[in-house]
ZATINU-383807 format. One record per atom (N, C-alpha, C): z negated, x, y; residue in one letter. Coordinates in pm, whole numbers, padded with zeros to 5 digits, always signed. Last residue first. Layout:
# residues N
ZXYA...
***
This chain:
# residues 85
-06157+08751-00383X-06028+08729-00290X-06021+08602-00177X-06423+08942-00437X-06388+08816-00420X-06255+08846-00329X-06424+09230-00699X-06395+09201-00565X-06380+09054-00528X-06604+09287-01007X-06440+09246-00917X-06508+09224-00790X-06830+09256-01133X-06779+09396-01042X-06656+09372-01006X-06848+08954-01127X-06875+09080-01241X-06798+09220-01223X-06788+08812-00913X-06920+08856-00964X-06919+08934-01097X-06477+08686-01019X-06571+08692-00884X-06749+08740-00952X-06298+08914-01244X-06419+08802-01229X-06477+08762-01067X-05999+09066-01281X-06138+09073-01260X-06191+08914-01206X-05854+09098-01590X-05828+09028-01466X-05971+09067-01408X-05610+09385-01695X-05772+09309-01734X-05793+09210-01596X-05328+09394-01774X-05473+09452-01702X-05521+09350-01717X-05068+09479-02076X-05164+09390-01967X-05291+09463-01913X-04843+09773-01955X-04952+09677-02017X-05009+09564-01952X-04506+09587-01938X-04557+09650-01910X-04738+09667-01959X-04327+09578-02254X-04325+09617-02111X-04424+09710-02047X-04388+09705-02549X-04395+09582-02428X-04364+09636-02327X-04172+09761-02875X-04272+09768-02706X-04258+09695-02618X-04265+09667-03147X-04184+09606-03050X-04263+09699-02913X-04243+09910-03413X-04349+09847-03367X-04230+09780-03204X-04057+09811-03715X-04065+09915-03607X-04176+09851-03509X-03930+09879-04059X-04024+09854-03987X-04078+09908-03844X-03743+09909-04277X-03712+09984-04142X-03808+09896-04028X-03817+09626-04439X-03791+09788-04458X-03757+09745-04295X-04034+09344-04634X-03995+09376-04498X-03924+09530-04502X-03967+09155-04938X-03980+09265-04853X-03928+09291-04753X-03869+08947-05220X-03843+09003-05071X-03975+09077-05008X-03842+08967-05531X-03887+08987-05435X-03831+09004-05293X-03602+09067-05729X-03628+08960-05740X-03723+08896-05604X-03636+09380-05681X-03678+09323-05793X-03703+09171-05795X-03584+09315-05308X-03571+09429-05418X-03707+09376-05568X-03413+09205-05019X-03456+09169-05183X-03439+09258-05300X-03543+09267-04740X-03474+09330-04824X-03486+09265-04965X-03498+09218-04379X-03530+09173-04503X-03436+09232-04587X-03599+09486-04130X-03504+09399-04216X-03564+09346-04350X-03768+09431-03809X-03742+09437-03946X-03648+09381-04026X-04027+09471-03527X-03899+09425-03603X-03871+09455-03734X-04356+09314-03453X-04225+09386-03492X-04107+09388-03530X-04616+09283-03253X-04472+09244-03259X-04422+09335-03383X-04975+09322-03393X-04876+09354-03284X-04762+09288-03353X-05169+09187-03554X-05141+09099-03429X-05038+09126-03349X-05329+09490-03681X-05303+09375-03676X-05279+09285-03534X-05352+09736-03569X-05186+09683-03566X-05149+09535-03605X-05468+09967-03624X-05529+09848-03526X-05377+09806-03548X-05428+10219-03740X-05494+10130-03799X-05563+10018-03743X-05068+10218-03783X-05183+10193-03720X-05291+10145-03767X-04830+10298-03936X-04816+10194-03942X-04977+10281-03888X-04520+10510-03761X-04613+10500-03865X-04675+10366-03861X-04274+10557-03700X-04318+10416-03636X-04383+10388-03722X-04095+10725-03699X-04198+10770-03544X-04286+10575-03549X-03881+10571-03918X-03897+10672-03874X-03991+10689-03709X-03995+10286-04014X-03870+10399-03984X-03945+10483-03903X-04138+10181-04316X-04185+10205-04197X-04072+10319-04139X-04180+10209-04598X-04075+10065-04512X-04088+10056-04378X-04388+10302-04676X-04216+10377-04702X-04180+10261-04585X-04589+10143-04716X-04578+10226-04588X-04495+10342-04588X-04427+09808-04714X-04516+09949-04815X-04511+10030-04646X-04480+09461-04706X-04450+09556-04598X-04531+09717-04694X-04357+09145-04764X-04477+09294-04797X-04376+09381-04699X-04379+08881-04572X-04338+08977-04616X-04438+09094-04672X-04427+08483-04550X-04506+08642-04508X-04396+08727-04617X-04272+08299-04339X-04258+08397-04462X-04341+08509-04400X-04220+08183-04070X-04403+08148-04099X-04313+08182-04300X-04012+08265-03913X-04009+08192-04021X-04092+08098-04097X-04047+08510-03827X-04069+08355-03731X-04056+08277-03823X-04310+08622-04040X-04192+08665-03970X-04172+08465-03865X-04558+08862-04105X-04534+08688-04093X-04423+08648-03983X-04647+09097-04323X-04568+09065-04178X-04547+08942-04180X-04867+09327-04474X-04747+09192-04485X-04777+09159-04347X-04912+09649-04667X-04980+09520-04617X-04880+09399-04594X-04995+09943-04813X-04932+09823-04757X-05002+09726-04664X-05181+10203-04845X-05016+10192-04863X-04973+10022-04861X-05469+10148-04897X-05419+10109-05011X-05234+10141-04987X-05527+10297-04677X-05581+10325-04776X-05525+10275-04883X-05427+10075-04466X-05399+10206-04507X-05411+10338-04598X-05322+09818-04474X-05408+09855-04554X-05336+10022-04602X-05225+09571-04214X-05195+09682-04283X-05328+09785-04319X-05149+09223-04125X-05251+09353-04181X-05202+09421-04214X-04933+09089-03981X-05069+09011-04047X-05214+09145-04077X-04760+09158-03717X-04803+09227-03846X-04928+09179-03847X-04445+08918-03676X-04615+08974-03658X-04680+09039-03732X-04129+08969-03644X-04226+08890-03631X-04355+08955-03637X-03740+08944-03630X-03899+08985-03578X-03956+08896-03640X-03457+09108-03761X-03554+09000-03756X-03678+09050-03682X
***
């Protein structure tokens, strides 16, 4: 599954993912695979994930950050140190 990481609370070990579904998920910071620690800017990025139902609950596991292509650049402005085309 994909979808969006709402927040992650690194100090507290969680946070929640809002999948296409518009289900938010918990998300621990066990539920994170492996090289795909959880950031402390991460609100808004892609991810993937499995749903897991543990104690009656669902939960996001094997949590991975999506890579993009390529990055975005910044566009330049006529008059704010860009170049006119």
């Amino acid at each position: 599954m994909q979808g969006t990481m709402l927040w992650f609370n690194a100090d507290k070990g969680y946070g929640f993912i809002q999948t296409e579904d518009d289900e938010r998920l918990y998300v621990a910071r066990t539920g994170f695979a492996t090289d795909h620690e959880p950031q402390p800017r991460c609100k808004g990025r892609e991810v993937s994930f499995q749903r897991e139902i543990a104690e009656g609950d669902a939960r996001a596991v094997n949590v991975a950050f999506v890579e993009r292509g390529e990055p975005r650049r910044a566009r330049l402005r006529k008059g704010r140190g860009g170049s006119s085309l």
